[in-house]
Residue frames relative to the residue before (quaternion, step in Angstrom):
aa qw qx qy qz dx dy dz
X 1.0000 0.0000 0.0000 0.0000 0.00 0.00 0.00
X 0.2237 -0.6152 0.7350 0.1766 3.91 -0.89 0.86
X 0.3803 -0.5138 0.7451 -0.1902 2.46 -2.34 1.88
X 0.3224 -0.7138 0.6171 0.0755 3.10 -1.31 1.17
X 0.8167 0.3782 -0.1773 0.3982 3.64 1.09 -1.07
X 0.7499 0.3392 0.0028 0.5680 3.12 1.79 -1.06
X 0.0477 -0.6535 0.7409 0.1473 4.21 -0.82 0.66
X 0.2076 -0.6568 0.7176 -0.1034 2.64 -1.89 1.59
X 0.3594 -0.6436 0.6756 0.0085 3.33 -1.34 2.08
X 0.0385 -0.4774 0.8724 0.0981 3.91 -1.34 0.64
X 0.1161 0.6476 -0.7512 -0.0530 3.09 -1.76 0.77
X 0.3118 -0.7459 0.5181 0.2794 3.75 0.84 0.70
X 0.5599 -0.2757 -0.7533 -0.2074 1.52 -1.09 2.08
X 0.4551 0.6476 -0.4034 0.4591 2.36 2.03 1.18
X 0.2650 -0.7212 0.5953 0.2349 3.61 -1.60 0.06
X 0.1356 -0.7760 0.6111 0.0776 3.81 -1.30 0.32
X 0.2793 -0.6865 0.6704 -0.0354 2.89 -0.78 1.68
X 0.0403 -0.7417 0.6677 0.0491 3.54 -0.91 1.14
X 0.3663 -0.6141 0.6171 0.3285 4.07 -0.79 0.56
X 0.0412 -0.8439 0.5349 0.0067 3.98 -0.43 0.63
X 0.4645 0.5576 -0.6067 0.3243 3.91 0.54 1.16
X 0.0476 0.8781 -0.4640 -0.1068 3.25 0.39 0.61
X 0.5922 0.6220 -0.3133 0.4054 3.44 1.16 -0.27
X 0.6210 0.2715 -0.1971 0.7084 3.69 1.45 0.02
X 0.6147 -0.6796 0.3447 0.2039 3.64 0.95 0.32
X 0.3667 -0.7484 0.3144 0.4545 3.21 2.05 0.83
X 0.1191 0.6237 -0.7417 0.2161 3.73 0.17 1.54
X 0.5125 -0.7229 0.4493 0.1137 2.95 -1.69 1.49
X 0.1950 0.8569 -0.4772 -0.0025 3.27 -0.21 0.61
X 0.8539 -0.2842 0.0106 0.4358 3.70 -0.93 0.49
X 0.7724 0.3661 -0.1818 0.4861 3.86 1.16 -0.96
X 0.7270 0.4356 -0.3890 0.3610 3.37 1.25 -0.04
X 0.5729 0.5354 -0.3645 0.5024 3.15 1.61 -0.08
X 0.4049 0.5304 -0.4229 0.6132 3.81 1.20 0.23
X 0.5578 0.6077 -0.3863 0.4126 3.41 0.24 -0.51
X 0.8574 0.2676 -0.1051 0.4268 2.44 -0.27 -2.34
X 0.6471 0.5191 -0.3922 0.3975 3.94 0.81 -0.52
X 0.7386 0.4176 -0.2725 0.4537 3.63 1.09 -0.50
X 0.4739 0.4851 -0.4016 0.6155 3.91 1.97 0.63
X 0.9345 0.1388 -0.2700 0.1858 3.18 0.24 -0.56
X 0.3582 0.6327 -0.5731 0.3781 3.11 1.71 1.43
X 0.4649 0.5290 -0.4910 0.5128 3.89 1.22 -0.71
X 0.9442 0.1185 -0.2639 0.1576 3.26 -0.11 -0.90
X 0.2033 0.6825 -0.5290 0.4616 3.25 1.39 1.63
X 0.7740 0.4748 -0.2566 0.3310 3.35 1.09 -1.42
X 0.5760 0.6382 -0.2942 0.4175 3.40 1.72 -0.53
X 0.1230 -0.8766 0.3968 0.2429 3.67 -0.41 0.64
X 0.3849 0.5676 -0.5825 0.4364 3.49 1.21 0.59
X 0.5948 0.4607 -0.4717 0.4599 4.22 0.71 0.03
X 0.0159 -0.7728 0.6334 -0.0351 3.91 -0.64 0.89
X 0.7960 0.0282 -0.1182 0.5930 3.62 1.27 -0.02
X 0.4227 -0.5398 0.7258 0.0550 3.98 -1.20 0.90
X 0.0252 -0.7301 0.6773 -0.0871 3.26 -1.86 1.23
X 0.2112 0.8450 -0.4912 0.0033 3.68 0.28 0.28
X 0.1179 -0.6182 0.7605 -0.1601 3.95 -0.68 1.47
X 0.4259 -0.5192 0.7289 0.1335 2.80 -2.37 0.14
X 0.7527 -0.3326 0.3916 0.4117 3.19 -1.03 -1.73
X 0.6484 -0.5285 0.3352 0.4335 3.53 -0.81 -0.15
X 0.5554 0.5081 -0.3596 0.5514 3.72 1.90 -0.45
X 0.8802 0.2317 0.1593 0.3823 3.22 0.51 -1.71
X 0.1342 -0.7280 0.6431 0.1960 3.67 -0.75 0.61
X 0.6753 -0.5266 -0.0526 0.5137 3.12 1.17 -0.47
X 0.4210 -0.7708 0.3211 0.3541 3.77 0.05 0.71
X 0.7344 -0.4210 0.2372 0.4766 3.70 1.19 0.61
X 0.7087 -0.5147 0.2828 0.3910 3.68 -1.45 0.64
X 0.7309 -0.4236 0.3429 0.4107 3.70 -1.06 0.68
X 0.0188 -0.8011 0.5666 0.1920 3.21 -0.33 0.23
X 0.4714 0.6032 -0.4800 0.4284 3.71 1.24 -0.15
X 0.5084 0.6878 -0.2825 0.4344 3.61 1.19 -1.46
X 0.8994 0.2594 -0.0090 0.3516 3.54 0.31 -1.78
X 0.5277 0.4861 -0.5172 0.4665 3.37 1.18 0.05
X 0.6406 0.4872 -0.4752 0.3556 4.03 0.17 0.38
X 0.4719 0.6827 -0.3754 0.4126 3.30 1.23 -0.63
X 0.1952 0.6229 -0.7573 -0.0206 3.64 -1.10 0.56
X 0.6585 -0.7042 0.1072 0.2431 2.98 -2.00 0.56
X 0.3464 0.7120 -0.5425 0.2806 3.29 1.11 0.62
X 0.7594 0.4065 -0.0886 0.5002 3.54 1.21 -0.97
X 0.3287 0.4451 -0.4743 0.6847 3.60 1.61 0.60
X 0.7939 0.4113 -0.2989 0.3334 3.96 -0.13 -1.11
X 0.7153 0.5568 -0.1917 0.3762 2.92 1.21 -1.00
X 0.8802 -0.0253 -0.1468 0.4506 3.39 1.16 -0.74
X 0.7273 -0.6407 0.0553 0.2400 2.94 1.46 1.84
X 0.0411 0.8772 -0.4651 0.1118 2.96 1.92 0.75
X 0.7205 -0.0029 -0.3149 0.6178 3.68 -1.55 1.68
X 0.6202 0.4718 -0.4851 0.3967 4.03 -0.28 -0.68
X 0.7417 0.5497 -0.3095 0.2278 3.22 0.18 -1.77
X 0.8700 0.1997 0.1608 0.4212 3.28 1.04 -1.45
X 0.6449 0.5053 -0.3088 0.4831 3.80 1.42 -0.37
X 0.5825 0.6863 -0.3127 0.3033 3.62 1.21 -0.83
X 0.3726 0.8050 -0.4100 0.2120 3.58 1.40 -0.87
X 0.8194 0.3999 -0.1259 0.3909 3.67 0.89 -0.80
X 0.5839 0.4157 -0.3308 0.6138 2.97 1.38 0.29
X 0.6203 0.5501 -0.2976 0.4733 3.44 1.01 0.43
X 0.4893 0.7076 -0.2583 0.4396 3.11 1.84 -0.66
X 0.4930 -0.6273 0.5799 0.1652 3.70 -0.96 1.22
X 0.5305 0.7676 -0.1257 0.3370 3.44 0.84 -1.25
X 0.0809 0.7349 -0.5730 -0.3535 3.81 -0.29 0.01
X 0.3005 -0.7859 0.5335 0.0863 3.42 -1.87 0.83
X 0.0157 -0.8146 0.5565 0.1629 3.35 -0.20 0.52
X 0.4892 -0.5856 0.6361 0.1144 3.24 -2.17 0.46
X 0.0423 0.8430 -0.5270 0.0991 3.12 -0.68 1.03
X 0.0862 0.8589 -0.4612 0.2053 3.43 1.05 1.25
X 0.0229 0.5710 -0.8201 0.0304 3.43 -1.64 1.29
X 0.6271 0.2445 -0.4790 0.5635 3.02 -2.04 0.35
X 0.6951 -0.5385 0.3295 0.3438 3.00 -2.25 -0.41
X 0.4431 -0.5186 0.6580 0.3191 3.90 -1.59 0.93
X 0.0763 0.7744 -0.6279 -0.0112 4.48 -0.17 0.09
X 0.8466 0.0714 0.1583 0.5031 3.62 -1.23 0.43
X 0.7363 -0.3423 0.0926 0.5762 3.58 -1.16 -0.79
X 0.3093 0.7019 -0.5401 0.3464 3.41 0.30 0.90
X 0.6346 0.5209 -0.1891 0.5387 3.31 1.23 -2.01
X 0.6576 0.6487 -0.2000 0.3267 3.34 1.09 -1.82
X 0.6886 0.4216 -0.0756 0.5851 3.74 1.24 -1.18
X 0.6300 0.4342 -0.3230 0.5570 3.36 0.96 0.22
X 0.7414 0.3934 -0.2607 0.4772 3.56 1.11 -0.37
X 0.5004 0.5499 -0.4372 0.5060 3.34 1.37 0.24
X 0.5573 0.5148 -0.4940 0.4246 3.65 0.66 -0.43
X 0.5788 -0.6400 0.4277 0.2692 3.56 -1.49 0.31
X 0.7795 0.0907 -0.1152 0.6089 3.47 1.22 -0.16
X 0.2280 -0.8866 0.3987 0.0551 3.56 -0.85 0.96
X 0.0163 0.8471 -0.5180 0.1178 3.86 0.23 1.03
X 0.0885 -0.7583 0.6177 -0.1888 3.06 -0.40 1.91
X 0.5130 -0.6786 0.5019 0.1562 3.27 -1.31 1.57
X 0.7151 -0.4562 0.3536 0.3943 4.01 -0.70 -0.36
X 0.6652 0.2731 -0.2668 0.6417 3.13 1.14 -0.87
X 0.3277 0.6949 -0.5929 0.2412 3.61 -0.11 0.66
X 0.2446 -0.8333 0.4893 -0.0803 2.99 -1.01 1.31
X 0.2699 0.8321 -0.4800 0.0668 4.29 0.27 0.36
X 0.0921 0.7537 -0.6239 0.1852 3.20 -1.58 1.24
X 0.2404 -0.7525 0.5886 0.1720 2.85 -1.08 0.84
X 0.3928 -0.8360 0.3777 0.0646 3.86 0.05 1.45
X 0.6672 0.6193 -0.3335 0.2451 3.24 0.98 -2.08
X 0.6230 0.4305 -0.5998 0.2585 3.72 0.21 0.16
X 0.3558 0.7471 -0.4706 0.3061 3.50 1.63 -0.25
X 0.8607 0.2961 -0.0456 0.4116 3.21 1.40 -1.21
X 0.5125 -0.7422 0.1928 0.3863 3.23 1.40 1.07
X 0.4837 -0.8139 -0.0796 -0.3118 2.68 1.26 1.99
X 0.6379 0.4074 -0.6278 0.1816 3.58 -1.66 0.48
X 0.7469 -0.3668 0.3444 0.4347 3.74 -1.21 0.07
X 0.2015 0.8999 -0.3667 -0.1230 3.28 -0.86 -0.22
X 0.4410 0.4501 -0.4472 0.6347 2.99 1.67 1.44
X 0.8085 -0.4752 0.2012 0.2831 3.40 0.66 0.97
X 0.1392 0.8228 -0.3883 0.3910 3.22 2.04 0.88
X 0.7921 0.3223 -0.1813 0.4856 3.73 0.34 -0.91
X 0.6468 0.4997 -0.3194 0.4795 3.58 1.44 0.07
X 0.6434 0.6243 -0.1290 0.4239 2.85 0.85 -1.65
X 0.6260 0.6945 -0.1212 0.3335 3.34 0.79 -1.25
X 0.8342 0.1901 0.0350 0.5164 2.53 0.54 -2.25
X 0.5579 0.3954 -0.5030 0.5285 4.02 1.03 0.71
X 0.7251 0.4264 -0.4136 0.3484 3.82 1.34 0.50
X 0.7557 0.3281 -0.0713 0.5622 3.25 1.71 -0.34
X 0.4398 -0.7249 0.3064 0.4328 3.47 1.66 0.32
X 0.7235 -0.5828 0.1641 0.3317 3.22 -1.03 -0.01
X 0.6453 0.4953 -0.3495 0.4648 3.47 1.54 -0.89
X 0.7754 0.4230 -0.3511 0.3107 3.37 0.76 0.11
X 0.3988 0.5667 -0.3832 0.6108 3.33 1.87 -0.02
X 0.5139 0.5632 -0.3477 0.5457 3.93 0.72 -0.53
X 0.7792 0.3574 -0.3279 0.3970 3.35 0.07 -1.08
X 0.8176 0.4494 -0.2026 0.2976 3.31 0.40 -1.24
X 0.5769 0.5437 -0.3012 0.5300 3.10 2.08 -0.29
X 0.7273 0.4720 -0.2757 0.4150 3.37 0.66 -0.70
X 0.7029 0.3388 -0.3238 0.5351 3.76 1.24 -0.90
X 0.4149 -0.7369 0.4560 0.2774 3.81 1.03 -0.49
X 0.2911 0.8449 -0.3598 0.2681 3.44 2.00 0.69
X 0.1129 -0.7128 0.6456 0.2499 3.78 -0.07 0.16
X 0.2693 -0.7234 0.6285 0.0955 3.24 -1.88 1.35
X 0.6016 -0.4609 0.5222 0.3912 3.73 -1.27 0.64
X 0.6068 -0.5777 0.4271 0.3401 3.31 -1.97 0.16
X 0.2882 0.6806 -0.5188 0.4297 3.79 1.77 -0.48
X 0.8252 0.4812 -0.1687 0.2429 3.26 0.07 -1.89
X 0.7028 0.5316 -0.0788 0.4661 3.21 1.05 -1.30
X 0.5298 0.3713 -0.3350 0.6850 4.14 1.76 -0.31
X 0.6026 0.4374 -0.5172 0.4219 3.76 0.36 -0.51
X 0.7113 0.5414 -0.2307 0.3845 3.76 0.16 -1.67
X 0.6511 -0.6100 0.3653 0.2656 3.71 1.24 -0.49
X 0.4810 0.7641 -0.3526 0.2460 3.39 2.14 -0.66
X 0.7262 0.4619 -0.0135 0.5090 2.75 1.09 -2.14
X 0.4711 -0.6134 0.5774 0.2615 3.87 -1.56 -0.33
X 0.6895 -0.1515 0.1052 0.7004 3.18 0.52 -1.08
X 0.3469 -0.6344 0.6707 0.1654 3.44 -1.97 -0.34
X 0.1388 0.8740 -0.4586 0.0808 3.43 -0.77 1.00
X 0.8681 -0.2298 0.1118 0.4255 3.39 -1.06 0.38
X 0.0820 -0.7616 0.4196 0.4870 3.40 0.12 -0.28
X 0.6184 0.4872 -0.4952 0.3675 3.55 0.92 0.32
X 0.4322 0.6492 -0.4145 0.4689 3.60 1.51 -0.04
X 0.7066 0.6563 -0.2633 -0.0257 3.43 0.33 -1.14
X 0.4356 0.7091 -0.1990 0.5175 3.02 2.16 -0.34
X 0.8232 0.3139 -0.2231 0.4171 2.98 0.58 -1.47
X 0.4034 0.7159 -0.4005 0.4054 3.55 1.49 -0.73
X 0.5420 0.6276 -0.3350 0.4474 3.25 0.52 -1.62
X 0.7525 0.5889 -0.1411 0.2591 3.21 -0.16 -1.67
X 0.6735 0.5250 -0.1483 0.4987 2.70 0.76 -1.81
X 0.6149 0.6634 -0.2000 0.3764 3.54 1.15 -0.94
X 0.6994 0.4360 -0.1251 0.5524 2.90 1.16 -1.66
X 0.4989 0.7595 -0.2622 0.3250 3.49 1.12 -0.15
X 0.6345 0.6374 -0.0618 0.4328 2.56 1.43 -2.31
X 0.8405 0.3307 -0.0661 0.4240 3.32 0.84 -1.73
X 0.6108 0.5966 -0.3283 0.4040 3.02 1.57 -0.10
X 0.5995 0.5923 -0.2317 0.4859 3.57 1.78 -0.45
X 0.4489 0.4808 -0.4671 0.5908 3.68 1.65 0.23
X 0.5233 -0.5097 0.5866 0.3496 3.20 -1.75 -0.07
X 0.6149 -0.6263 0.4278 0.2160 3.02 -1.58 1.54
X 0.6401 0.4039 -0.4835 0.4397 3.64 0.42 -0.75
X 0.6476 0.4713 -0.4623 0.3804 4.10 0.63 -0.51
X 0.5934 0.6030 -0.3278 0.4206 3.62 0.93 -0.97
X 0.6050 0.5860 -0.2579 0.4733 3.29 0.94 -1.63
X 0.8645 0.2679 -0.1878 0.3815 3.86 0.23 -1.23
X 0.4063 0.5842 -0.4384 0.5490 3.76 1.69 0.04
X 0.6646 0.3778 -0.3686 0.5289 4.17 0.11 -1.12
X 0.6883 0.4681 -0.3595 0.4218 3.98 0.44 -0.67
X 0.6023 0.5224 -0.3865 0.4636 3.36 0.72 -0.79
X 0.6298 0.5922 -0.3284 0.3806 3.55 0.76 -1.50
X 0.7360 0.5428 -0.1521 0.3749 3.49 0.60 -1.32
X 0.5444 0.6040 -0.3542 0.4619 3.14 1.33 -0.57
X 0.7813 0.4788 -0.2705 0.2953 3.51 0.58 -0.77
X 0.5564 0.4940 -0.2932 0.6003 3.18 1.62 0.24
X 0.6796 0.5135 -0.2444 0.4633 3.13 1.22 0.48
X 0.7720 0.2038 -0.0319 0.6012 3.38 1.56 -0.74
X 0.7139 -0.3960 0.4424 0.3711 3.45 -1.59 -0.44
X 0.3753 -0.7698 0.3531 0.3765 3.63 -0.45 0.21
X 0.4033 0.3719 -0.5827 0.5996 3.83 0.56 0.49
X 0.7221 0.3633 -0.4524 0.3767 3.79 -0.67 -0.80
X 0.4507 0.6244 -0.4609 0.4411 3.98 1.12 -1.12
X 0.6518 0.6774 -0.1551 0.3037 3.49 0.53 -2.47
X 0.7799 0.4795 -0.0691 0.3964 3.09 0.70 -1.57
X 0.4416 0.7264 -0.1823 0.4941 3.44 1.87 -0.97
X 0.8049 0.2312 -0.0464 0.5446 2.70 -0.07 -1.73
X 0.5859 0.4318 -0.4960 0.4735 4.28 0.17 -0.24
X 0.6323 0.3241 -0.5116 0.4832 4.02 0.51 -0.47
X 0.6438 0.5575 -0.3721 0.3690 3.71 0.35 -1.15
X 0.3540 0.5427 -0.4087 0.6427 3.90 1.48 0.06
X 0.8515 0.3122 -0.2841 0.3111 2.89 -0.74 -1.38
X 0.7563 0.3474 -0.2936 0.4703 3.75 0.52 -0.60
X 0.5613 0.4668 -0.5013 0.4645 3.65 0.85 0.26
X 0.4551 0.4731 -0.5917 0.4679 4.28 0.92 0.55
X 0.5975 0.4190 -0.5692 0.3788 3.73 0.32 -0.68
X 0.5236 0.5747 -0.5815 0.2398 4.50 0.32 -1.02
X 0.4755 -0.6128 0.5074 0.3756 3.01 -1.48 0.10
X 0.4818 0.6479 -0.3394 0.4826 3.37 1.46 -0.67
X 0.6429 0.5237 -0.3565 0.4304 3.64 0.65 -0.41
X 0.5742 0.6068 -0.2071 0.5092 3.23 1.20 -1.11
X 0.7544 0.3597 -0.1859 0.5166 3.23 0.30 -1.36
X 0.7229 0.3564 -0.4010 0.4354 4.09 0.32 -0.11
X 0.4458 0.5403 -0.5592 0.4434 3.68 0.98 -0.29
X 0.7800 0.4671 -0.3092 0.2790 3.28 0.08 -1.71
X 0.5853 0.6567 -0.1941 0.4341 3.48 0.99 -0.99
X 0.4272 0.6078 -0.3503 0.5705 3.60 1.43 -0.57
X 0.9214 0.3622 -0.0388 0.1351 2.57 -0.11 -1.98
X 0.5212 0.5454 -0.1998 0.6252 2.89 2.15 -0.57
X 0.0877 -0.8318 0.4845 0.2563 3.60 1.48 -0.41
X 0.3520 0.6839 -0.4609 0.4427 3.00 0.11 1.49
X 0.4181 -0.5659 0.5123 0.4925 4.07 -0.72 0.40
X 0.6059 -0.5193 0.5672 0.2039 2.37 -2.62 1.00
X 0.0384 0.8066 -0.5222 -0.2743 3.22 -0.41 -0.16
X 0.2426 -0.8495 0.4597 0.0909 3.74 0.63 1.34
X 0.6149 -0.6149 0.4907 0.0553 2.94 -1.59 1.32
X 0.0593 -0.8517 0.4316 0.2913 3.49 1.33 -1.73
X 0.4939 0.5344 -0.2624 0.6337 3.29 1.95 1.30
């Protein structure tokens, strides 16, 4: 399928999802997030994809929702046709793991769409912030949540309340980011990543990113509990089977993804 907002790489068995307005600094606005929500359910549904990449440019992962787009919007017509719900959420719904791979600046829903992904690989010149009080304000793709169960509160506080944007030093210390790299590394790293996780077997990948999520979602015994049944029913896989044995035979797996 051709894309107007976004250029999409299959590399079996990975895929890259570049954001592609560079001329406004890939701000998100109503058709590229359609896009990007209507690529990366096909390529959830496709099972030669076992890992998702999504980057920008070398200036800009993105610098934060359109604002040309959103300053007409009032809230009858935010409520009405479900403005950020309707259409940005697509990745956090994804089965798939996805990774972020952001240089230049992560801004608003920029910062906001990078933290929905499941793993978060940020180049040197990375830049993140959550601005909107600049703009009489608050997040609204999950910026003030997100955030602050990834960086605690006094520092989600800060960055929300002054609208300061922190480096990537800052942002791997605080817990935002995963790793930091070159910024010419940062693609391939990515990759290389998506590689890694894509050579396990999907039903293990699949129930490890679920398990994770769960804990931002519950109590920890219930979390505990989760994730000990989600054990137990990954001995029936066949993929389970087949990597014990493979250990033990010390030998590759050669996974099924069942």
């Amino acid at each position: 399928m051709n894309y107007s907002n976004i250029l999409l790489e299959k590399q079996e068995p990975v895929a890259l999802i570049r954001l592609n307005r560079p001329k406004v600094h890939n701000a998100l606005n109503n058709a590229l997030m359609s896009e990007l929500s209507e690529c990366l359910a096909a390529l959830d549904a496709d099972d030669t994809v076992r890992a998702i990449v999504i980057t920008g440019n070398e200036k800009a992962f993105a610098a934060g929702a359109d604002i040309a787009e959103m300053r007409s919007l009032d809230f009858s017509q935010a409520y009405r046709e479900e403005f950020i719900t309707a259409n940005w959420e697509q990745v956090t719904r994804c089965r798939t793991p996805v990774i972020a791979a952001v240089a230049g600046v992560a801004l608003g829903g920029g910062c906001e769409l990078a933290m929905m992904c499941d793993l978060l690989i940020a180049a040197e010149s990375a830049r993140f912030g959550q601005p909107e009080v600049k703009l009489g304000i608050l997040p609204g793709a999950g910026g003030s949540q997100r955030l602050t169960r990834a960086v605690g509160k006094a520092k989600a506080m800060d960055l929300c309340l002054t609208g300061r944007m922190m480096g990537a030093e800052e942002a791997e210390r605080c817990g935002l980011v995963s790793r930091v790299v070159a910024d010419e590394q940062l693609v391939e790293e990515a990759l290389a990543v998506a590689r890694e996780i894509a050579g396990y077997s999907a039903m293990a990948t699949m129930i490890n990113k679920e398990a994770v999520n769960q804990a931002f979602e519950t109590t920890l015994q219930a979390g505990i509990d989760y994730e000990r049944r989600l054990l137990w029913a990954s001995f029936t896989t066949e993929d389970r089977q087949e990597g014990m044995g493979a250990f033990l035979e010390k030998r590759a797996p050669a996974w099924k993804h069942r």
